[in-house]
C-alpha positions in Angstrom: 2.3 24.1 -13.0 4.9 21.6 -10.7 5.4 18.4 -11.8 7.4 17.2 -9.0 5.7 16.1 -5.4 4.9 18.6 -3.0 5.2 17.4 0.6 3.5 18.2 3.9 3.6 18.5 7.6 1.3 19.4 9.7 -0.6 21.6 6.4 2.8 23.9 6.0 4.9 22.7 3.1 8.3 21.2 3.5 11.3 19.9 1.3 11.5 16.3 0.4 15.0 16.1 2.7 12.8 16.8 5.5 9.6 14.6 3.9 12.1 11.6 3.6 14.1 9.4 5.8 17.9 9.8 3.9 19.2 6.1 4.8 15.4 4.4 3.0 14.0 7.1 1.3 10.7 6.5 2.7 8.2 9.0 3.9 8.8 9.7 7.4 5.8 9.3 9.8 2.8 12.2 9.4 3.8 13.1 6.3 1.7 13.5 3.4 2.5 14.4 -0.1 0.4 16.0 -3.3 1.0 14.6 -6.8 0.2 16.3 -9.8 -2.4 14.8 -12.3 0.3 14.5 -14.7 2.6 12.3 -12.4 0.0 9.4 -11.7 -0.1 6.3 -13.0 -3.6 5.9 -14.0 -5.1 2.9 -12.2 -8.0 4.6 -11.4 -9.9 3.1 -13.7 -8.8 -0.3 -12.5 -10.1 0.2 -9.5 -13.6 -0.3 -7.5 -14.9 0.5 -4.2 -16.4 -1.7 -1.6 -19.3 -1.7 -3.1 -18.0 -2.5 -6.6 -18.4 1.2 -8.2 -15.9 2.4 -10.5 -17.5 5.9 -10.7 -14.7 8.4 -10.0 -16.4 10.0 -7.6 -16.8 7.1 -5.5 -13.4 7.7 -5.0 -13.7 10.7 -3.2 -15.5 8.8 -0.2 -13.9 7.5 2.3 -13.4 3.4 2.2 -11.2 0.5 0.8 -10.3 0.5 -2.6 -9.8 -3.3 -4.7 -8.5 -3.7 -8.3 -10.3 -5.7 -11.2 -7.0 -6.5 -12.3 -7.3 -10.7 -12.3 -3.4 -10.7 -12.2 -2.9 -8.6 -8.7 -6.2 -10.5 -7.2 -5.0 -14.3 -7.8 -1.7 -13.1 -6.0 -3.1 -11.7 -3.1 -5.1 -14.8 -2.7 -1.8 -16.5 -3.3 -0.5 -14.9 -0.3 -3.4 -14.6 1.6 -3.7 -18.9 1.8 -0.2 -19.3 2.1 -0.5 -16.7 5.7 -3.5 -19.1 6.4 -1.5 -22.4 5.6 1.6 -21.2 7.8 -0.8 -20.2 10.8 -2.8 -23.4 10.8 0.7 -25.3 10.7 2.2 -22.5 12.9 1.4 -25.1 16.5 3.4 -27.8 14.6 7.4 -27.9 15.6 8.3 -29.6 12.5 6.6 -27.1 10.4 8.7 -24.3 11.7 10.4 -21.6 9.5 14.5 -20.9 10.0 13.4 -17.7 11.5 11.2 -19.2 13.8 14.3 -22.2 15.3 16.6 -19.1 15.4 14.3 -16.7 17.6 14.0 -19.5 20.4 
């Protein structure tokens, strides 16, 4: 049995120098990779469909996946006003970001 990754192009197996960009280390485009059962993290059971199953099946389906995890769901809300705060305020000059003055 592996217990390291085993990566994928295109169904034919490759190494993880040619699954992984050298300079970031990030998995190059049209890659995917297999994990053992042994390496993951088990969140599974954190998690719910669209629908709000948790059955593990469920899982096989295709779909969006959220966690019950209150901690991770107050901080994407967190984020997700603070994107709606910056685009209602995005028309306002004053209200510009450093970014923004330097781009124009």
């Amino acid at each position: 049995m592996r217990s390291q990754p085993q990566y994928f192009r295109n169904g034919q197996q490759i190494s993880a120098a040619d699954a992984l960009d050298p300079h970031t280390g990030i998995m190059r485009p049209g890659i995917t990779v297999r994990v053992p059962m042994s390496l993951r993290d088990g969140t599974s059971h954190r998690l719910v469909d669209g629908y709000g199953n948790s059955d593990e099946l469920c899982f096989s389906k295709p779909g969006f996946r959220l966690t019950t995890d209150a901690n991770v769901n107050d901080e994407r809300q967190r984020a997700y006003d603070a994107y709606i705060l910056e685009k209602q305020n995005e028309w306002r000059d004053g209200n510009r970001t450093q970014e923004d003055h330097r781009t124009r």
